[in-house]
PATI-755580 format. One record per residue (C-alpha): residue number from 1; residue in one letter; chain; x negated, y negated, z negated. Coordinates in pm, 1 decimal, padded with zeros to 6 digits. Each point is the difference from the previous one (the first is absolute). Example, Ala and Ser with C-alpha at 12.3 -4.5 7.8 and 13.67 -1.06 7.14 Angstrom:
PATI-755580
{1, A, A, {-01230.0, 00450.0, -00780.0}};
{2, S, A, {-00137.0, -00344.0, 00066.0}};
END
This chain:
PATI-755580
{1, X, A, {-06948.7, -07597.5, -07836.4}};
{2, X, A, {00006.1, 00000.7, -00388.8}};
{3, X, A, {-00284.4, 00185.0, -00169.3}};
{4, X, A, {00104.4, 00285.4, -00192.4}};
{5, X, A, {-00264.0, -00028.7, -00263.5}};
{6, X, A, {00125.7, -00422.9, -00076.1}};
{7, X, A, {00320.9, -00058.7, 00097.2}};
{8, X, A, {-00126.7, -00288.1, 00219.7}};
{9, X, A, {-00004.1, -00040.2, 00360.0}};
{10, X, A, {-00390.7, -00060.6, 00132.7}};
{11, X, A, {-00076.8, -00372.6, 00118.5}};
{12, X, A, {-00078.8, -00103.2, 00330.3}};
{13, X, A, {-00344.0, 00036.4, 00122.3}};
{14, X, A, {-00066.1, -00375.5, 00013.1}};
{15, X, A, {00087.3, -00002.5, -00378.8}};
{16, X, A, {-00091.3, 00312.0, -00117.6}};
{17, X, A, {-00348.2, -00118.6, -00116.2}};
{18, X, A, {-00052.0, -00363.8, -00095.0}};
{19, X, A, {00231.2, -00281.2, -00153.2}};
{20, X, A, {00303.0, -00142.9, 00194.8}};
{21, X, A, {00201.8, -00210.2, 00023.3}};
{22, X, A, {00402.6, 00059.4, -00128.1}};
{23, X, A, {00056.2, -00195.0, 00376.0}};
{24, X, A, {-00243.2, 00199.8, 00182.1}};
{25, X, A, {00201.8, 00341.5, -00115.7}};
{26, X, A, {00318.1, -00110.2, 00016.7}};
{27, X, A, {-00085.5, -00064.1, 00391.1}};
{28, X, A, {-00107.3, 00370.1, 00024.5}};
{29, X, A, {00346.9, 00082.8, -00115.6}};
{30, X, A, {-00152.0, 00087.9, -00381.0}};
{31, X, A, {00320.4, -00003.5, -00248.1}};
{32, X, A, {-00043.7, -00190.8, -00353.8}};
{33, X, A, {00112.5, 00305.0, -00135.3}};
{34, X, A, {-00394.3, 00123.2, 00111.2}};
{35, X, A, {-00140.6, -00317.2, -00135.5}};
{36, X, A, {00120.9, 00082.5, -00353.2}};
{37, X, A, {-00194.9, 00270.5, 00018.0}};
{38, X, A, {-00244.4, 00107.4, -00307.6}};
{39, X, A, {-00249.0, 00061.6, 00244.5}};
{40, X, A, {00011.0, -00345.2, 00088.1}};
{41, X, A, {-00122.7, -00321.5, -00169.6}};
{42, X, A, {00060.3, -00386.8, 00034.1}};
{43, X, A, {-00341.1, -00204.8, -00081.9}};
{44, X, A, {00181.5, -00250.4, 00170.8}};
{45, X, A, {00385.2, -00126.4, 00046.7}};
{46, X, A, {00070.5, 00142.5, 00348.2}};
{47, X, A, {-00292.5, 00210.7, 00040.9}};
{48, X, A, {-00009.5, 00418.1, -00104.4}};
{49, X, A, {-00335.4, 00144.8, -00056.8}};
{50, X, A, {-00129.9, 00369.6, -00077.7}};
{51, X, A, {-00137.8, 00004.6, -00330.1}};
{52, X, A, {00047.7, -00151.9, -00307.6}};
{53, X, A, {-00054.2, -00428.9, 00002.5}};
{54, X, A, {-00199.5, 00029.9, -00347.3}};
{55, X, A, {-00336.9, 00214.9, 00146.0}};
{56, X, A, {00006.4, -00165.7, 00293.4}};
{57, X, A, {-00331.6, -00198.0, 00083.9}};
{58, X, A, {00022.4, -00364.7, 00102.4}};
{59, X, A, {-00085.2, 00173.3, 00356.0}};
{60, X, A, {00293.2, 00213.8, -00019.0}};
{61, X, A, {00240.2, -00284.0, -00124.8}};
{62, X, A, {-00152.0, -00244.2, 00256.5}};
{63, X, A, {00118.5, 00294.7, 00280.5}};
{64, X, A, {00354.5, 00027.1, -00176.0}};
{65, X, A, {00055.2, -00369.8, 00026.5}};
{66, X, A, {-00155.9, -00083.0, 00369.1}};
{67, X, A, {00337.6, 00136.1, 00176.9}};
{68, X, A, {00108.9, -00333.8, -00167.6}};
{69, X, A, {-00259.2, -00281.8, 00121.9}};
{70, X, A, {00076.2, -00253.0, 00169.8}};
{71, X, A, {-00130.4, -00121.9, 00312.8}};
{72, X, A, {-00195.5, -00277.1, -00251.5}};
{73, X, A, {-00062.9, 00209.5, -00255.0}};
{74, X, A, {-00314.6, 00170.2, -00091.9}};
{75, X, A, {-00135.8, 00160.3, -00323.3}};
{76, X, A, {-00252.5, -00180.9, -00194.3}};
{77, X, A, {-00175.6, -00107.6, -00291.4}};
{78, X, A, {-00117.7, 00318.5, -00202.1}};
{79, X, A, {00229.1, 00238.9, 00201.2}};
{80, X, A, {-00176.6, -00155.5, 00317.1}};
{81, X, A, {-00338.7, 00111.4, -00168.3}};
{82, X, A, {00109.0, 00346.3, -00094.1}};
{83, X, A, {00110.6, 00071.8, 00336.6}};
{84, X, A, {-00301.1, -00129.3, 00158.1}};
{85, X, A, {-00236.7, 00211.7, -00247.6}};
{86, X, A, {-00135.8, -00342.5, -00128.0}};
{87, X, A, {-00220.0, 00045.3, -00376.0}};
{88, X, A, {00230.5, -00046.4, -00271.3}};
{89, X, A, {00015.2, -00079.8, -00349.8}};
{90, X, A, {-00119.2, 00271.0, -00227.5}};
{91, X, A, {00331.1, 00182.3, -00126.8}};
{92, X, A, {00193.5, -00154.0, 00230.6}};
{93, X, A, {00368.0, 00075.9, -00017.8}};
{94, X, A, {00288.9, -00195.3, 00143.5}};
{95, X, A, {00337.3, 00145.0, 00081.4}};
{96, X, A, {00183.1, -00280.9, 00228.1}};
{97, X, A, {-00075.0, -00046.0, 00328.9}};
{98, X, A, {-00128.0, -00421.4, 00079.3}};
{99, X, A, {00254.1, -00040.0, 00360.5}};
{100, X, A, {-00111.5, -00328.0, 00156.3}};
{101, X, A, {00192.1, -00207.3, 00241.0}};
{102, X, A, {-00140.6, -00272.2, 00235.5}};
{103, X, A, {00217.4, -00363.1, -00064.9}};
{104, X, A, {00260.1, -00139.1, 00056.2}};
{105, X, A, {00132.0, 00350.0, -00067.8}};
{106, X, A, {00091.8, 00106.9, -00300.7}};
{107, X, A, {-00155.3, 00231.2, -00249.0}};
{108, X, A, {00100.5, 00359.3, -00057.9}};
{109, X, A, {00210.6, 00082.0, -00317.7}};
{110, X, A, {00025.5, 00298.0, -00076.2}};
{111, X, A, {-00056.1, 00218.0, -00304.7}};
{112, X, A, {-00336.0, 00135.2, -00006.1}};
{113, X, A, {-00114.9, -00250.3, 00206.8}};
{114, X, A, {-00223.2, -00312.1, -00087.2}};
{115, X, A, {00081.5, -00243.8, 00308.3}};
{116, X, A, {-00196.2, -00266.2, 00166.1}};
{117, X, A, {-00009.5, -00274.0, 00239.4}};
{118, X, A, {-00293.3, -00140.5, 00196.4}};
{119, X, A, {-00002.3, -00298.3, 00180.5}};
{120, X, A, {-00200.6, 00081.1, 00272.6}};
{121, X, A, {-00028.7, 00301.9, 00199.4}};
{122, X, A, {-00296.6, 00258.6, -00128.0}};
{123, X, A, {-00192.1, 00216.2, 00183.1}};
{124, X, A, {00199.3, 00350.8, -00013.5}};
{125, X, A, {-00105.9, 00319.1, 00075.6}};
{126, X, A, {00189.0, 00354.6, -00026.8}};
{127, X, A, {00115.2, 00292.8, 00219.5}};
{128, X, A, {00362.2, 00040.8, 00060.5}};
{129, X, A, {00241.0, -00137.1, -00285.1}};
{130, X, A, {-00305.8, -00052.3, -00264.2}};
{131, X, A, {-00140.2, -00342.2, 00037.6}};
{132, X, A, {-00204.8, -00208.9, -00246.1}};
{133, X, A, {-00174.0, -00262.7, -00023.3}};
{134, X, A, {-00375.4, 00045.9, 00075.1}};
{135, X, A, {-00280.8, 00075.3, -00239.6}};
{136, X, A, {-00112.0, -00336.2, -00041.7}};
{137, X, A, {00299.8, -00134.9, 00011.6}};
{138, X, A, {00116.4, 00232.7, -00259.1}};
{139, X, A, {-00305.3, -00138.6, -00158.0}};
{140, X, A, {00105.8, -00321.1, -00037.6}};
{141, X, A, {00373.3, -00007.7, -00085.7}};
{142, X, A, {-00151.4, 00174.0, -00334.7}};
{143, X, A, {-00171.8, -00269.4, -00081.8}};
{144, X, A, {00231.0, -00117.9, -00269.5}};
{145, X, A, {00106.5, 00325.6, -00093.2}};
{146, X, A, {-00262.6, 00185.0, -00122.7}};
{147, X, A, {-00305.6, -00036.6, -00266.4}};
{148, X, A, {-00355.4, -00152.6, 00162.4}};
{149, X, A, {-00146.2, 00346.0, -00030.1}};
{150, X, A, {00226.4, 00157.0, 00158.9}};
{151, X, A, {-00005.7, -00236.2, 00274.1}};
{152, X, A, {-00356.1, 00042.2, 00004.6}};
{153, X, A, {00002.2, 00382.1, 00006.4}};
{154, X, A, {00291.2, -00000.6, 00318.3}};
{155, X, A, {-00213.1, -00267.3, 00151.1}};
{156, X, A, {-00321.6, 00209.5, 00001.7}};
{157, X, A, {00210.6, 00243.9, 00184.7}};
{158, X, A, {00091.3, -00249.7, 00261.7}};
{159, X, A, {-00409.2, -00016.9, 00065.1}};
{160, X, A, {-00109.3, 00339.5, -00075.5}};
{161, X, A, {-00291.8, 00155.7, 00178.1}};
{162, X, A, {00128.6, 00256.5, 00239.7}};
{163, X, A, {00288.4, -00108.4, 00166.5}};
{164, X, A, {00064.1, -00331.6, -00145.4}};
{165, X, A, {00323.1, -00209.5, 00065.7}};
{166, X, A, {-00165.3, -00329.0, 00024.0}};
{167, X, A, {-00342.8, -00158.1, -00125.8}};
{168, X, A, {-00049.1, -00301.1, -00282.8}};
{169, X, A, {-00043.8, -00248.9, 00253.8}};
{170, X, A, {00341.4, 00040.5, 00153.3}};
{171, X, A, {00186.4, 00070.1, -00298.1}};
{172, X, A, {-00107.4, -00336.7, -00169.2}};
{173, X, A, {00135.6, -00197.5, 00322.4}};
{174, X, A, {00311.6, 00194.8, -00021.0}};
{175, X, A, {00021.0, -00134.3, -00372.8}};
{176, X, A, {-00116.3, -00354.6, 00097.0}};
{177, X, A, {00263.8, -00024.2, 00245.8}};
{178, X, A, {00200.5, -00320.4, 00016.5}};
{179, X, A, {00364.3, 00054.5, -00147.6}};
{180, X, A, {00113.9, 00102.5, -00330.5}};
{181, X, A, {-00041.5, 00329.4, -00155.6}};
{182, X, A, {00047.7, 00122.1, -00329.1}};
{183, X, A, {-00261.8, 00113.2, -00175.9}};
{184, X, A, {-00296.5, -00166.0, 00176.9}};
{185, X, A, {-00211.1, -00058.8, -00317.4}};
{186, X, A, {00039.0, 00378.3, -00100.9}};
{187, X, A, {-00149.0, 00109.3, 00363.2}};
{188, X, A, {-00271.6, -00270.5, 00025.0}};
{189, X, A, {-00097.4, 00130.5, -00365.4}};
{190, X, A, {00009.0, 00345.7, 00121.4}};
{191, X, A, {-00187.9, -00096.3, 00306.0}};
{192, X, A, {-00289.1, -00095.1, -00240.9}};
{193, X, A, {-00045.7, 00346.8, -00122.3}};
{194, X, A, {00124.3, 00227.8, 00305.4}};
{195, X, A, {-00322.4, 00147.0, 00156.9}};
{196, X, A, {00034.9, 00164.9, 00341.6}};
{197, X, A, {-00192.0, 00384.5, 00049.1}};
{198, X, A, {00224.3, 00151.0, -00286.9}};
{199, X, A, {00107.9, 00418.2, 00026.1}};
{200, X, A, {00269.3, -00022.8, -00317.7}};
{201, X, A, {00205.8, -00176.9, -00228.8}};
{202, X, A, {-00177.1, 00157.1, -00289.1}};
{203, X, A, {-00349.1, -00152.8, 00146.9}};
{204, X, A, {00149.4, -00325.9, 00014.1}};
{205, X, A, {00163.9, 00019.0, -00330.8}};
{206, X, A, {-00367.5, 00172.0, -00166.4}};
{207, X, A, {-00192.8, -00331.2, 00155.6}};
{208, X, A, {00257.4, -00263.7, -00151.0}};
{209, X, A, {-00020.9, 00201.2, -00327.3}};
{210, X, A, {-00386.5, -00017.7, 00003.4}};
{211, X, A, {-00019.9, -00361.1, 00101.5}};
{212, X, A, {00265.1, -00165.7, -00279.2}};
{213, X, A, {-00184.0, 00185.9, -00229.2}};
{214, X, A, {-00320.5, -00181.9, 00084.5}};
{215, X, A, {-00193.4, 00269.5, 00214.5}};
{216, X, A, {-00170.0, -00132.2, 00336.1}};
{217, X, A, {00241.8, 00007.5, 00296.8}};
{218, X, A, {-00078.4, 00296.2, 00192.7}};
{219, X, A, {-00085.4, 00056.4, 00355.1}};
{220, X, A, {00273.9, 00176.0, 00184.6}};
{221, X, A, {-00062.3, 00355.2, 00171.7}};
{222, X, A, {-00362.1, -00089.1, 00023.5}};
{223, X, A, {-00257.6, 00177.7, 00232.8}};
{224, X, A, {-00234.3, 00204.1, -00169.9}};
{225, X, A, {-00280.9, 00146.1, 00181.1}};
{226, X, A, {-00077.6, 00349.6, -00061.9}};
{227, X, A, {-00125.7, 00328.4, 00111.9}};
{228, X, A, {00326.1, 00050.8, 00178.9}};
{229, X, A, {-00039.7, -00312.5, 00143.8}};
{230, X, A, {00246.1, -00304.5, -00087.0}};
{231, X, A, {00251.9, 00107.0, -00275.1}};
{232, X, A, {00270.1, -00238.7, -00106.0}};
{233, X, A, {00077.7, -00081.3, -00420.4}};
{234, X, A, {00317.4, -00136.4, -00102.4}};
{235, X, A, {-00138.2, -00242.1, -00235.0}};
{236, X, A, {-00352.8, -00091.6, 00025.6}};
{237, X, A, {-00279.8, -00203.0, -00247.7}};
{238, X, A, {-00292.1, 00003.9, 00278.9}};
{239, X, A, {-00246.4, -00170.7, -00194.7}};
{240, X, A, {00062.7, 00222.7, -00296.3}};
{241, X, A, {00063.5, 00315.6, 00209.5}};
{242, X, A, {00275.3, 00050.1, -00178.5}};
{243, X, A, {00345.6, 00157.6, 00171.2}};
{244, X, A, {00319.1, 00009.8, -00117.4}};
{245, X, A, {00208.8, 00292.9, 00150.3}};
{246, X, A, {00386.1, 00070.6, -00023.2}};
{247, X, A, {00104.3, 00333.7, -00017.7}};
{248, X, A, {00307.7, 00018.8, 00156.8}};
{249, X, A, {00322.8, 00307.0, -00034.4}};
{250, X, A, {-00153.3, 00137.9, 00344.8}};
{251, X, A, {-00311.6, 00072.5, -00212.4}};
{252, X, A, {00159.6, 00250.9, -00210.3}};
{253, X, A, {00233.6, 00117.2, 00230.8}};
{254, X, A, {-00233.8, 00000.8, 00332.9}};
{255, X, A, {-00297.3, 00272.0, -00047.0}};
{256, X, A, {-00114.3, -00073.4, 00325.3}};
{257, X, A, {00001.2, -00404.7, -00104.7}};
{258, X, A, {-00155.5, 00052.5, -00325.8}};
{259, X, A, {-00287.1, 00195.8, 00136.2}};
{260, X, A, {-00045.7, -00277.9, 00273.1}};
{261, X, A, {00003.2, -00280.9, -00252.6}};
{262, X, A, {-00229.3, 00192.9, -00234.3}};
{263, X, A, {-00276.4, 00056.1, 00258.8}};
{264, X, A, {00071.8, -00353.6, 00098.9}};
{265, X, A, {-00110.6, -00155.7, -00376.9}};
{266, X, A, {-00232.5, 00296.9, -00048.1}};
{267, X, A, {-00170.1, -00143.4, 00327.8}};
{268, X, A, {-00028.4, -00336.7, -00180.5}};
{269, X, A, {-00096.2, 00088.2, -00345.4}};
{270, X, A, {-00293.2, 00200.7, 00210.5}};
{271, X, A, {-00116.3, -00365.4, 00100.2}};
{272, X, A, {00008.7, -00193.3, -00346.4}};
{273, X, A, {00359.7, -00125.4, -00068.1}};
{274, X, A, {00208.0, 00089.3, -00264.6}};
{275, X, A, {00353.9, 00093.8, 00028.3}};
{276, X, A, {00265.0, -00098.3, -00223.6}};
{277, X, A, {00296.5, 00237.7, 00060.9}};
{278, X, A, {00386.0, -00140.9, -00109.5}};
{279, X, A, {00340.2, 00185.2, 00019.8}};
{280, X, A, {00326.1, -00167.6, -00062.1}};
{281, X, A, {-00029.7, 00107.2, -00372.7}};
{282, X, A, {-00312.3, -00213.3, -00039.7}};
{283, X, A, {00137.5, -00245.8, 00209.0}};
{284, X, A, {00277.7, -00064.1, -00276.8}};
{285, X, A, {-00303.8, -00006.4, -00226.2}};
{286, X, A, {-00146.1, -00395.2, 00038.6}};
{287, X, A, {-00220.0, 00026.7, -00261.2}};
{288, X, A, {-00181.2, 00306.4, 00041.2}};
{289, X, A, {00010.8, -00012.2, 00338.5}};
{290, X, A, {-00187.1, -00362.6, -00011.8}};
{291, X, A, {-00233.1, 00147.1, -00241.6}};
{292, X, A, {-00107.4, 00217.7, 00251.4}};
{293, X, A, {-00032.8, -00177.7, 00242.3}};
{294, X, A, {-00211.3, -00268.7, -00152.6}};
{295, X, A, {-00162.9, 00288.9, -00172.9}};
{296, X, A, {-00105.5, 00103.1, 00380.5}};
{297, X, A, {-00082.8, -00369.9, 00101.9}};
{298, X, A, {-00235.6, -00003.5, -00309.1}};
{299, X, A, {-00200.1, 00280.0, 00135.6}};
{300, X, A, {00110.7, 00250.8, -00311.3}};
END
């Protein structure tokens, strides 16, 4: 049946929703006269999609081009680590999708693809057609690929407090392992300044900016006892009862969370410590936000 309001006769059920394959419709008896359809798209050579290629998300893109993986193939690298929900570098943009293949197969190339080729088999996870490599994993094959801070920032991630991938102690073996891989002095470096108990990237990235600019290193999501009992700061000078606190999007756009967090540094102002409060326009801010800071530290 044609609809009257197109001109164009309605997909199959099995297609009629997410990307496949040119193969997979011809099969349900799909003409190419229907593929050529404007409602139709090609991220991908062999492979129609609903939407237009260019606002896709790496997520979406990733789904357009798994019809086409291999039985060794897997996505990876930063693709891997969007998929997986893994922290990434602030601003983050990419629009290729990192296609890995275990050796001695070959490669993927295709345009809009950045392929690979390990040499041993990783540890892959994924439901149905959307495999990748796992987080730490992930972790490591960017170890040449992206800046130290960045590394560090994913890495705290990796060892996070609720729900964390892996801990320090593992992740260093994994790094130390015998073999060669690229990058090793990048992640041993970042090693030295991941710390494990993190919430966010912006946390992460607010205690490296404090401690290259010569502040004291922090304690991470330190207890603080209160009269709500033990309350958890994101960045905390215990000597100098001094906490550092990252006000996060979900502040301004969470009532219900920003009246939680305010009784929650309310409750330890009440008990002598002083609160300094940053937001990702401060954050961008080094030297007035280190002013403050050490401002706070100083007891003013």
């Amino acid at each position: 049946m044609i609809s009257a309001m197109t001109g164009r006769s309605p997909l199959p059920e099995p297609l009629a929703r997410g990307p496949f394959t040119v193969a997979q419709a011809g099969r349900l008896g799909v003409p190419l006269s229907r593929l050529r359809a404007r409602d139709l798209s090609t991220p991908f050579r062999g492979v129609r999609a609903h939407g237009d290629p260019a606002a896709m998300s790496i997520e979406d893109l990733a789904n357009a081009y798994a019809p086409l993986l291999g039985p060794t193939q897997f996505f990876s690298h930063t693709t891997a680590a969007a998929i997986i929900g893994m922290r990434m570098p602030t601003a983050f943009t990419e629009d290729v999708l990192h296609v890995s293949t275990i050796a001695p197969h070959r490669a993927p190339r295709t345009k809009g693809v950045v392929g690979h080729q390990w040499t041993s088999p990783p540890v892959v996870w994924g439901d149905g057609l959307v495999k990748v490599s796992s987080a730490v994993e992930t972790w490591i094959s960017l170890g040449d690929a992206l800046p130290v801070t960045d590394l560090v920032v994913m890495g705290d991630g990796l060892v996070r407090r609720k729900e964390p991938f892996t801990t320090l102690r593992d992740l260093r073996a994994q790094v130390e392992s015998p073999g060669r891989m690229r990058g090793r002095s990048q992640l041993r470096e970042a090693l030295g300044s991941m710390r494990a108990g993190t919430d966010s990237a912006p946390e992460t990235q607010l205690r490296l900016l404090l401690t290259s600019a010569g502040c004291p290193e922090p304690e991470v999501n330190g207890e603080i006892s209160t009269s709500r009992g033990l309350l958890h700061g994101d960045l905390v000078y215990r000597r100098e009862r001094v906490v550092v606190e990252y006000d996060g999007e979900q502040h301004r756009l969470d009532d219900r969370q920003f009246g939680v967090d305010l009784e929650r540094l309310d409750s330890m102002m009440a008990v002598g410590w002083r609160v300094v409060r940053v937001d990702k326009h401060l954050l961008r801010q080094r030297d007035e936000l280190t002013q403050r800071v050490r401002q706070a530290l100083a007891g003013g």
